[in-house]
N, C-alpha and C positions, 0 to 999 in steps of 0.2 A: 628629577635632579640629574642633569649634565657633566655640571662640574659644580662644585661647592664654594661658596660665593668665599671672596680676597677679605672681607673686612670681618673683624670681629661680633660676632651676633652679640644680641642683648639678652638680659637673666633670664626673660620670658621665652625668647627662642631657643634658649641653653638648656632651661628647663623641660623647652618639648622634644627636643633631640633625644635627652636623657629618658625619658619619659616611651618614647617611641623604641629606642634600641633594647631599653628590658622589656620591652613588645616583644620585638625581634627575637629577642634571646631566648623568652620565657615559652616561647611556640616557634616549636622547631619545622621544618621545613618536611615537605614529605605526609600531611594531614591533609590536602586541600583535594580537591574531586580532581577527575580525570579531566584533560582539556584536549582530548585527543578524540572523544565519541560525541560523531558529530550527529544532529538529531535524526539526519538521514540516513540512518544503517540500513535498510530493508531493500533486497536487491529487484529487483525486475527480471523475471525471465520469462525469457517468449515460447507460445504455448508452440513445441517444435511438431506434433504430433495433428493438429486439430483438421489438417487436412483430409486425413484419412478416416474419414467416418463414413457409417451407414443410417441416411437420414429417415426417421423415424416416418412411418406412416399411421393415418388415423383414419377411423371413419369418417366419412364426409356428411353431418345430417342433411336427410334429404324428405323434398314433401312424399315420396312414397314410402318414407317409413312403414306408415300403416300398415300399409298394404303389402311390405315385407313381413310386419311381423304377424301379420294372420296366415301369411303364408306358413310361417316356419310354427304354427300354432297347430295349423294344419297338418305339417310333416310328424310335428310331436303327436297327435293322434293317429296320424297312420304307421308309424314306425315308435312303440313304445317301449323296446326294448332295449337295454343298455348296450354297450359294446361289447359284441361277442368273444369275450377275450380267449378261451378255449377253441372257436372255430379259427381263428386269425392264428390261433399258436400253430394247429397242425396243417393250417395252410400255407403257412411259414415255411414249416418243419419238413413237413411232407406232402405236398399236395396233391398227392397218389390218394392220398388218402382220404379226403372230404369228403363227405356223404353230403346228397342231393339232400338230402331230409333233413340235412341240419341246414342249408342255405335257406330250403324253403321255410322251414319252421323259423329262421330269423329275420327272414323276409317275407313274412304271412301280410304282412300290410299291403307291401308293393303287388302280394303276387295275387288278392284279390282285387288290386286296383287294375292290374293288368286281364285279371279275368273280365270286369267291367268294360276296359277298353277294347279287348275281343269282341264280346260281345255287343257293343255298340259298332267295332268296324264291322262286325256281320249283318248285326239288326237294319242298320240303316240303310246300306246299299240295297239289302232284299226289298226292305221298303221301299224304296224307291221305285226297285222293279215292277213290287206289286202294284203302284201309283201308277205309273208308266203306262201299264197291260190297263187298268181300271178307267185312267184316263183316254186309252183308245178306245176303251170302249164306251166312253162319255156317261162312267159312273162316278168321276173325281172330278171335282173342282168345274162341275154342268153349270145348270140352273135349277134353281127352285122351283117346286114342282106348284105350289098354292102360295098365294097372298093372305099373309094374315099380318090382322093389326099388329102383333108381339115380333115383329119380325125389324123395325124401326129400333128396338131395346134391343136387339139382338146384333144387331149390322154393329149399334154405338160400342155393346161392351167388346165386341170383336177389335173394333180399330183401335179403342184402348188399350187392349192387352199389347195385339201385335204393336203398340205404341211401345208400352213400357219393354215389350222383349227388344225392341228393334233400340231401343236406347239401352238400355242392359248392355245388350252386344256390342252398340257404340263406344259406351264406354270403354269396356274390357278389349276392346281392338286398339284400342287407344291406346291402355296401358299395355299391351304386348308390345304395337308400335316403340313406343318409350322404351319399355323394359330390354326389347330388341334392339336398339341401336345404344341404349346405355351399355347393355353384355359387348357388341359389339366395341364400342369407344373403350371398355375396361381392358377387354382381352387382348388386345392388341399391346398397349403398355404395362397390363400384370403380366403377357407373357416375356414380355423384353427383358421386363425387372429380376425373372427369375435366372438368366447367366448374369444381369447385372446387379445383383444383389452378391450372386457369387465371385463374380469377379473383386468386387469391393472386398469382400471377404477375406480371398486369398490375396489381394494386397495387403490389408492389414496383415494377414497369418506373416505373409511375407518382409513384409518391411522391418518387422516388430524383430529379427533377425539381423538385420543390417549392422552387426557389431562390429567385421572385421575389415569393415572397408570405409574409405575416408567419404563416403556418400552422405546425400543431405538428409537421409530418412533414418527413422527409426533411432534405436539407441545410442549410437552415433549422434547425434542430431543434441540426444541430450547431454553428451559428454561434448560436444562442442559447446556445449551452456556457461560450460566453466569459465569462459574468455570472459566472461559479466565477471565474476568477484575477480578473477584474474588483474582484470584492467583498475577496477577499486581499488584492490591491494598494489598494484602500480604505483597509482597515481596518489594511494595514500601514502606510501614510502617517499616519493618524490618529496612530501614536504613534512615527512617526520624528520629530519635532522633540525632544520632550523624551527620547528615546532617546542622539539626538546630544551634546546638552547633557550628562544624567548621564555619555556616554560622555568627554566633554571633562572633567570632573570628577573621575572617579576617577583619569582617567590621570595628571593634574595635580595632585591634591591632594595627594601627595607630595615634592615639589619646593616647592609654595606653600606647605604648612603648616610645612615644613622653616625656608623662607627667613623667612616671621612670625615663628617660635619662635628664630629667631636673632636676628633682628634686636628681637626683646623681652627678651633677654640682654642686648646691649647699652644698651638702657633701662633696664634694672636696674641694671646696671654704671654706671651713669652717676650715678644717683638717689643705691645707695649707695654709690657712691666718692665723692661730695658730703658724703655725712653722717657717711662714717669721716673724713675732710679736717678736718670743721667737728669734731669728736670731740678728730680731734689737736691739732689748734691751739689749742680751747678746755682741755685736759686739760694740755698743756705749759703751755701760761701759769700753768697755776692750780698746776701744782704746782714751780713756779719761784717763784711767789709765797709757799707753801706753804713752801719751803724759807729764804727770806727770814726769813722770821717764825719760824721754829723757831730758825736758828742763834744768835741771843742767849741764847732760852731754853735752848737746850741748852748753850750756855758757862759760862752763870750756873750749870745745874743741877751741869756737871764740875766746877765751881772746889769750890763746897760738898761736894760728895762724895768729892775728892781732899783736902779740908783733914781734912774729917772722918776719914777713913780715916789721915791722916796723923800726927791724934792720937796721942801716947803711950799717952795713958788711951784707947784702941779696942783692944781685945785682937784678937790674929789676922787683924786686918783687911790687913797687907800679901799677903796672896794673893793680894784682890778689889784693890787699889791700881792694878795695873797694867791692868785691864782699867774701870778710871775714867777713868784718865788715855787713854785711846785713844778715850774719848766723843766719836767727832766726825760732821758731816754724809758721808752717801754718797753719791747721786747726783746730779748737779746739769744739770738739765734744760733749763737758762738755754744751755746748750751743742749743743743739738740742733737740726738747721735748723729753719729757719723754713719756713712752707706760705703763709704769705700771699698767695706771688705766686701759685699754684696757685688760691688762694678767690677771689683775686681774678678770675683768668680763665676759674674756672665760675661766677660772679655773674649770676644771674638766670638761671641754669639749671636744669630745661630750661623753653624758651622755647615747644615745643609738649608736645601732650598725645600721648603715644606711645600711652598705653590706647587713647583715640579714635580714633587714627589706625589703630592693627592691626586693632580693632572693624571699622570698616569696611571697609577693606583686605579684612579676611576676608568681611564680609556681601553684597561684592562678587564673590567668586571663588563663595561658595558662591550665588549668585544666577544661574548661567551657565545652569544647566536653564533655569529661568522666561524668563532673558532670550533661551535658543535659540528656544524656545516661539513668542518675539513674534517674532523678528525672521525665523524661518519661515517665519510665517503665512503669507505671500502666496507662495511659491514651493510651498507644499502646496496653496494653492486652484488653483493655475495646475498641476500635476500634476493636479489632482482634474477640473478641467476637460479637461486632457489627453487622459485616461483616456474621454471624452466622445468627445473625435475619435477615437480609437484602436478605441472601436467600430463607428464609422460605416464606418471601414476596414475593421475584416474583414467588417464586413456585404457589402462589395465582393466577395470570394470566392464568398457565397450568388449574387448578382448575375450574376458573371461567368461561371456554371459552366456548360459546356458541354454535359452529357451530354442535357440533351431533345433535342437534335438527333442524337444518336444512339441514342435509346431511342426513340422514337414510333416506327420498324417495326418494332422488335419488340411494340411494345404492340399498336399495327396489327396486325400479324401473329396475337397472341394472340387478340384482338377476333375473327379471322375465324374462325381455329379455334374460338373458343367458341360462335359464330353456328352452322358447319356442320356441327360436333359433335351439335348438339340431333337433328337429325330419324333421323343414324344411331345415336343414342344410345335413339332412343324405338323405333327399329328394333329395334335388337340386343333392348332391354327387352322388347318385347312377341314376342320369338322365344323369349326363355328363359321367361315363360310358357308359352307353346304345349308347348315343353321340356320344362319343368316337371311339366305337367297329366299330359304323355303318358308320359312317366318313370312317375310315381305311379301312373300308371290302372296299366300293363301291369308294372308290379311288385305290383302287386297283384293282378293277374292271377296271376302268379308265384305270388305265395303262396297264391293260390286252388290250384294245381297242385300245389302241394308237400301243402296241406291232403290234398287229393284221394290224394294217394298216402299220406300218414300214414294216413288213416282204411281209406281201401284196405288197406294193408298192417295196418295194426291188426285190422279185423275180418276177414281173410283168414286170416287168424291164428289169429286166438279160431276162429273159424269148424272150421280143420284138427284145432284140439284136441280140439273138442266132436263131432267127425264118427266114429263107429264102425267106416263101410264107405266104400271112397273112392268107392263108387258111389252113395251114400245124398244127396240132394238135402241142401243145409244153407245156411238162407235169409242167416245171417253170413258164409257163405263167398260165397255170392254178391251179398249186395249187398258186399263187398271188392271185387270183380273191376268190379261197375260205377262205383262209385267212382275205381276204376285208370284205366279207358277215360272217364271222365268228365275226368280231369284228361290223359288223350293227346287227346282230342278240341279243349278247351280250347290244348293245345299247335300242335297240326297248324291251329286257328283262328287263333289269333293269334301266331305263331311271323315269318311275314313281315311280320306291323305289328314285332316290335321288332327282327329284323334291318334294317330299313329304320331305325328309331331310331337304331339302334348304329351303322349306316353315316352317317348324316347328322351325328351329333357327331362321329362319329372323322375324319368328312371337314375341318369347321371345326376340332374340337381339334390334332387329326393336324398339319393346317399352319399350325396357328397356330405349334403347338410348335417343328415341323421348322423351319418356313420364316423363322418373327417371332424365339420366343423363344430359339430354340438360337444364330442370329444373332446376337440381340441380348446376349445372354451374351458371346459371342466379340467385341461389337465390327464383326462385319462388318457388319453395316447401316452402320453407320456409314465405314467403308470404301467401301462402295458411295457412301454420298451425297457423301462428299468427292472421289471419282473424278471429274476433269471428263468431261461430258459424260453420265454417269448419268442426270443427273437435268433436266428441260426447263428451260428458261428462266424461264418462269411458278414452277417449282418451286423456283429459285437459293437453297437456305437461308444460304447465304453470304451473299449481298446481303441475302436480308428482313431475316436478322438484322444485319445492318448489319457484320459481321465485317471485320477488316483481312484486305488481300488476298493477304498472304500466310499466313494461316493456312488453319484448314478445320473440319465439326464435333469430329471425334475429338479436335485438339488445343483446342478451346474446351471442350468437355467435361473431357476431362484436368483443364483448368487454372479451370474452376471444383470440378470434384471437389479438386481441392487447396486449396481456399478462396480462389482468385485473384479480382478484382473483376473488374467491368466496365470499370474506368481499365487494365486490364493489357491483356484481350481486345481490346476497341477499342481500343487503343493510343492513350487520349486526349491521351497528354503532345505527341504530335506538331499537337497545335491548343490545349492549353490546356496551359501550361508549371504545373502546381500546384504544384510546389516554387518558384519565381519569387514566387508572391502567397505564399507559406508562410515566405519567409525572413522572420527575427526582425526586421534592423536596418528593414525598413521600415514595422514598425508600432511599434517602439519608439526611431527616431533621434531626435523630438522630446524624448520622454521622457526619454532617454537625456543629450539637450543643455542641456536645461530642470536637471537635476541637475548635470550636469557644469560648467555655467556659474555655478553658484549662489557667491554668497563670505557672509561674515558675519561680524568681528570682535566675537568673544566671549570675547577671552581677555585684555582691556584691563583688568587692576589696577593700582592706585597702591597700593605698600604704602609707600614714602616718602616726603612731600614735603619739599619744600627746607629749613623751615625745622626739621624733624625732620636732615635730613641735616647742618645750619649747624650742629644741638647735637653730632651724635655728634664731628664733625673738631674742633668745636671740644674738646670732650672727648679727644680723641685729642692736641692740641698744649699742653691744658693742662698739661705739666711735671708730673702725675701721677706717668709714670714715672721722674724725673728725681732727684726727691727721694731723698736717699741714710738709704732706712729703717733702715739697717745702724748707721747713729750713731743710733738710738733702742733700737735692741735691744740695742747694746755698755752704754748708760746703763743700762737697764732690767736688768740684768742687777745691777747695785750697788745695794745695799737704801738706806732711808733717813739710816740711819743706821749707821754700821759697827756700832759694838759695839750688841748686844743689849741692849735696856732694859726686856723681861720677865727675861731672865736676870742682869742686874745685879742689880734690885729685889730677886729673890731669894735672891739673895748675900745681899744686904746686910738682909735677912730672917733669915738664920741668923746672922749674925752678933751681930744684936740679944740671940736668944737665948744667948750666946754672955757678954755684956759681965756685970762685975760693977758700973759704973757707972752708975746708974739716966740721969745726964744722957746719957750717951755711946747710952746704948742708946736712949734717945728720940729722938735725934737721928736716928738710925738708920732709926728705923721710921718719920720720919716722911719723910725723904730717900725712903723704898722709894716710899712713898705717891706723891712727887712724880712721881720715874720712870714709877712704872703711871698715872698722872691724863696725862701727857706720849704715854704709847703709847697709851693709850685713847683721847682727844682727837685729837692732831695726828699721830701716827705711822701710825697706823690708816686717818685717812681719808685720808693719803698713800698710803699703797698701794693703797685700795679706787680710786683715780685712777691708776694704777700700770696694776691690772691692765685698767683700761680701755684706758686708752690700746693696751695689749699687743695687745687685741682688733682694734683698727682698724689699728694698724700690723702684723700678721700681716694680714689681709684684704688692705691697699693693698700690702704688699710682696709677697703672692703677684699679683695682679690686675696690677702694675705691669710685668712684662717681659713679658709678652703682650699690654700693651692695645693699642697702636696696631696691631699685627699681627692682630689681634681685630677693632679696628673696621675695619680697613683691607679684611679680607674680608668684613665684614658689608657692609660700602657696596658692596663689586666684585659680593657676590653679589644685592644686592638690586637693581643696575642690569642682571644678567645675568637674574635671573628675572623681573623687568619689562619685558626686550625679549624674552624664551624664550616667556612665558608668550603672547601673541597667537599668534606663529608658529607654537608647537605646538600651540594651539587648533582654528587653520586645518589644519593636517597631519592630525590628528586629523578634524576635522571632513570631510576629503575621503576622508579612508581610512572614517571609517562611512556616507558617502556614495555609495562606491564599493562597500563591501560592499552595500549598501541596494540600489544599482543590480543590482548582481548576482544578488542573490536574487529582484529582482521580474521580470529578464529570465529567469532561469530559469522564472517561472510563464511568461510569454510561452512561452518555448521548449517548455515539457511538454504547454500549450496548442495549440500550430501543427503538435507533432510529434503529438498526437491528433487533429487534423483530419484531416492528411493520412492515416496510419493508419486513421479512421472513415471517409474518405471513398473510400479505395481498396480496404478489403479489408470496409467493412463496410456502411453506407450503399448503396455501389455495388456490392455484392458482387451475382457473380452464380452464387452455390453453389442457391442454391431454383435456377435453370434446370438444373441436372444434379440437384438433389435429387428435381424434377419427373419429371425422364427416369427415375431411378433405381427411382422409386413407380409410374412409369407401369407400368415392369418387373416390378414385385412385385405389382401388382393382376393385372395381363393374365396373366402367366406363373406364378408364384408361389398368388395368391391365387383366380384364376379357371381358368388354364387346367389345372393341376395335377389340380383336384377333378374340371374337364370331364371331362377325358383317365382320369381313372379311371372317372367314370359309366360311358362307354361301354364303358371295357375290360370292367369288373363284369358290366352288363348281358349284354355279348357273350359272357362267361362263361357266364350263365345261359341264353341263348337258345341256343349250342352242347351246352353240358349236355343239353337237352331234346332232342336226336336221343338218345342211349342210355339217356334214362330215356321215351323215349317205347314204346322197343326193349326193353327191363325191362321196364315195368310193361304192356304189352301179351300179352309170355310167361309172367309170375305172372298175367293172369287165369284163364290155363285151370289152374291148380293150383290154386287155391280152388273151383272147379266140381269138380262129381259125375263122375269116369270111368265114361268108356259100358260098358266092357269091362274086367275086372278080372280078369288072366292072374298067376297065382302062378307 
């Protein structure tokens, strides 16, 4: 509804009007949901931290697993003792002080592996020597002194063995090979990772700091976050004012358009009960008058037409005689009240323009958006500036944050490790070269020997096939055999260069495994340094890293492995209360009062004024109802004239036909004539004034026992929705006010409860320090020491193998030579 329609509604539309406004009435305004929480409340904010991570490393499964883990199966048998935590304390503490006796007694494994490899680098060059002397003197690796049948089963099981040794060895040269340039490919990028681990490190320590400068990192980073609800609560104020309004509008416009559309009924009611009044008064006079003037006529016309009919000479005519003689007037209107006094006291009614007045009435209510708009404005610019101070506050958070003062020793601390890393990093570097070289040369040695015996054994072979007489020289047979002693010689030469190899990595792999990595699996390193008194003063990793005093590593590790922060570890809340600067009402109490305090009458209509209210009472006391219509309906009810003056005419029509007297029948027809010139004329427009009147006096007589009771609740409801209408404006207006409030403190709230959240478990996380440890674990032990510990195993493989293939292929050379003596 626009405007409230010019013409009077009908009972049915007057009824739902009525019907609707004690709607309005009966539920008041102020009960309906919020229209201000839009289903997208939930803010977005960008992860400002995810940069600075330290990417987790894992093991890579590999097909020499196996062969790793029989290695370290191996280690666990030769090293079956736990971690010396007593010898480590006073080596710590003092290492003046360590007795030889306790290294060797915890190192009884390695130190009878190393007696073994002594004695192997002794035994076997001496044998060699002795081969050497034995072979000049052509007591080693001769000829056979007699031919005997068992001597064919002998040569085969020979070439078999040294078969299966020479592939033995094959293999295990292989996997040194491998194992050797895998150590190589790890250590090269485990060692990089370890300043680049720490550097990573001490960015995070570092950034995680970054409070007091307008920089893109760290907690800064998440006090710029704010700009997200910032801009929401912007751009929601932008359209709370004409929100409020439309919202004060629709709630109201049923109730307001109700009480217009009633109170335009009674304008109606008013208008035409004036001009059915002027209807009756002018119609009753006229046909009072109307009957004045008929009654001679109509006497004059009876006398004639009862004389006539009473004629002798009128055949048949006493039929029609007695309905002549009853020719008289019927209702007589001069008898009906008077309305005068009623015209008299609507005169000059109505005295306002009720169109005009509803027009604007209405262009008023529907004006409330536009006018919420203005009279906003200035509590939206004072929230918008608000919103100004409200960030300088949380910038307070970035300011006040506490953690550099307990991060710079561990950054400290990192710094020093990354400083005294370098030179035993360039250490270690240029050892696995050396490693490296010497690996590759004497595995190539290796395969020099294995060649040596393939070709040996190949042409020792050919050599036996092509040989007729086992005593007959045969120059494939024997260069086989020197070939054999070419690659034992090669053996007995450099046999103690690569047991000394295989000792020296098994020494470092050995306890790296046993001592670092097996520990560091179980946790006990870490047990040991959290032990008071383990670890010197100088070494206190509890203090560097600044830890509360009642925890220790293992449980800092834990509880960064669980994704704990550094606000947990350090237990910052005990000097920087973060949930205190986090709670809501203190960056949004202004906010909060600035809304809460606001007023603004917007629901001020005039749908009456006085001298509209003067016409309707006076219309109400005008004696409208008073008039007794009931004496206009009992008149109206009696025609003009009793007896029928189409139905006489006609009579007195057949009649005519009827007469044998030419005068008598003239007279007749023309009497009929008179009657129908009489109803056509003056009877006719009597009635056509008749049925008027009927029209207006059915209108006023239904309108008349309701009106005062009509207007009576139009005026009561138009004074109740003229004082309803402000007060539920305002109710309204604080209930969308209050939702408004609610949904921009909830962006606050989604805001404050992600700082804290960013800044405990993510910002200040300190998961890279155990992800650090976790990678240091899977480079050293995983990625480096793994492949180590199998070089040397491989190797030692090969170098052991080469006693029984030295033992082999020394007794197949005299079966590729010529026998001296050939006994059947």
């Amino acid at each position: 509804l626009t405007e409230p329609p010019g013409s009077l509604l009908t009972t049915e539309a007057m009824r739902a009007a009525g019907l609707l406004l004690a709607w309005a009435l009966l539920h008041p305004a102020g009960t309906q949901q919020c229209h201000l929480a839009s289903p997208g409340g939930v803010l977005r904010f960008t992860d400002t931290h995810a940069e600075i991570r330290v990417p987790a490393l894992h093991r890579v499964p590999s097909s020499l697993d196996p062969l790793y883990g029989l290695v370290r199966r191996c280690l666990d048998l030769i090293q079956q003792n736990p971690l010396p935590t007593e010898l480590l304390r006073v080596a710590l503490n003092d290492p003046g002080s360590v007795r030889t006796s306790q290294v060797v007694q915890y190192e009884l494994g390695y130190v009878v592996c190393a007696v073994v490899a002594l004695l192997f680098t002794v035994a076997v060059p001496v044998a060699g020597m002795c081969f050497c002397y034995c072979r000049s003197r052509r007591r080693c690796g001769g000829r056979l002194r007699a031919h005997r049948r068992s001597l064919g089963c002998r040569r085969h099981c020979l070439l078999v063995c040294l078969s299966l040794t020479s592939l033995v060895i094959l293999t295990s040269v292989i996997c040194a090979f491998v194992t050797s340039q895998r150590v190589k490919g790890q250590m090269e990028p485990g060692l990089g990772a370890v300043p680049a681990t720490l550097r990573t490190l001490r960015q995070h320590i570092a950034n995680v700091p970054q409070v007091a400068l307008l920089s893109w990192q760290g907690v800064q980073m998440v006090v710029d976050q704010f700009e997200v609800p910032r801009q929401q609560i912007i751009s929601d104020l932008g359209g709370l004012s004409r929100s409020v309004g439309l919202s004060i509008h629709a709630q109201l416009k049923a109730m307001t358009y109700a009480a217009l559309a009633d109170l335009q009924d009674r304008a109606g009611d008013l208008q035409t009960s004036l001009h059915h009044l002027q209807i009756l008064d002018k119609t009753a006079r006229a046909l009072a008058s109307a009957r004045a003037e008929l009654e001679p006529a109509l006497q004059e016309q009876r006398r004639r037409v009862v004389a006539l009919l009473d004629d002798p000479r009128c055949t048949s005519c006493a039929s029609v005689l007695g309905r002549a003689q009853s020719l008289e007037l019927g209702a007589d209107y001069g008898k009906v009240p008077s309305v005068e006094k009623v015209l008299k006291a609507l005169a000059g009614l109505p005295r306002s323009d009720f169109a005009e007045m509803i027009r604007q009435a209405n262009g008023t209510f529907n004006s409330i958006p536009e006018l919420a708009v203005e009279r906003m404005a200035h509590v939206i610019q004072d929230l918008r500036d608000e919103m100004a101070r409200v960030t300088e506050k949380v910038q307070s958070i970035a300011n006040s944050f506490p953690l550099p003062d307990y991060t710079w020793p561990v950054s400290e601390a990192l710094v020093k490790a990354e400083d005294r890393s370098q030179p035993y990093l360039q250490e270690v570097e240029r050892f696995e070269q050396y490693r490296w070289i010497a690996g590759t040369v004497l595995c190539s040695i290796i395969l020099l020997i294995l060649a040596c015996n393939v070709i040996g054994m190949a042409l020792g072979a050919y050599g036996l096939s092509k040989r007729e007489d086992p005593s007959d020289y045969e120059c494939r047979g024997e260069a086989g055999a020197k070939f054999l002693l070419v690659g034992v010689g090669l053996a007995f030469l450099f046999s103690w260069l690569l047991i000394l190899l295989v000792f020296a990595t098994f020494l470092v792999g050995g306890n790296i495994q046993t001592l670092v990595c097996r520990n560091w699996i179980n946790q006990e390193i870490y047990k040991f340094i959290d032990t008071p008194g383990n670890l010197p003063p100088s070494m206190n990793l509890t203090r560097q890293l600044n830890l509360r005093r009642d925890s220790n590593l293992s449980a800092a590790y834990r509880d960064c492995k669980s994704g704990a922060g550094l606000w947990e570890v350090l237990q910052l809340e005990k000097s920087y209360d973060l949930d205190e600067h986090l709670k809501t009402p203190k960056y949004t109490a202004d906010f909060q009062k600035r809304l809460g305090d606001f007023t603004a009458r917007l629901g001020d209509v005039r749908l009456l004024r006085s001298e509209g209210r003067q016409d309707l009472e006076t219309f109400a006391r005008s004696g409208v109802d008073e008039v007794d219509y009931g004496r206009f309906q009992e008149e109206m009810k009696n025609p003009v004239v009793l007896t029928s003056l189409p139905g006489l005419a006609r009579s007195l029509e057949g009649l005519q036909k009827m007469q044998r007297n030419s005068t008598v029948a003239g007279r007749l027809a023309a009497e009929a004539r008179a009657l129908w010139q009489m109803q056509n004329s003056t009877v006719q427009s009597q009635e056509a004034l008749v049925a008027k009147l009927g029209e207006s006096v059915q209108f006023l007589s239904r309108l008349a026992p309701q009106l005062q009771e009509r207007v009576k609740t139009t005026l009561a409801t138009t004074v109740s929705v003229e004082a309803r209408l402000p007060v539920q404006a305002q109710q309204i207006l604080r209930q969308e006010i209050g939702c408004f409030t609610r949904k921009e403190l909830r962006y606050f709230a989604q805001y404050l409860n992600w700082v804290g959240q960013t800044l405990r478990e993510d910002v200040a996380s300190c998961q890279p320090l155990a992800t650090a440890l976790d990678n240091g674990r899977v480079i050293l032990c995983d990625r480096i020491a793994d492949p180590w510990n199998a070089f040397w195993f491989s190797l030692g493989c090969c170098t052991f193998f080469l006693i029984p293939n030295i033992i082999f292929a020394v007794r197949l050379t005299k079966h590729f030579r010529p026998i001296r003596n050939r006994l059947m």
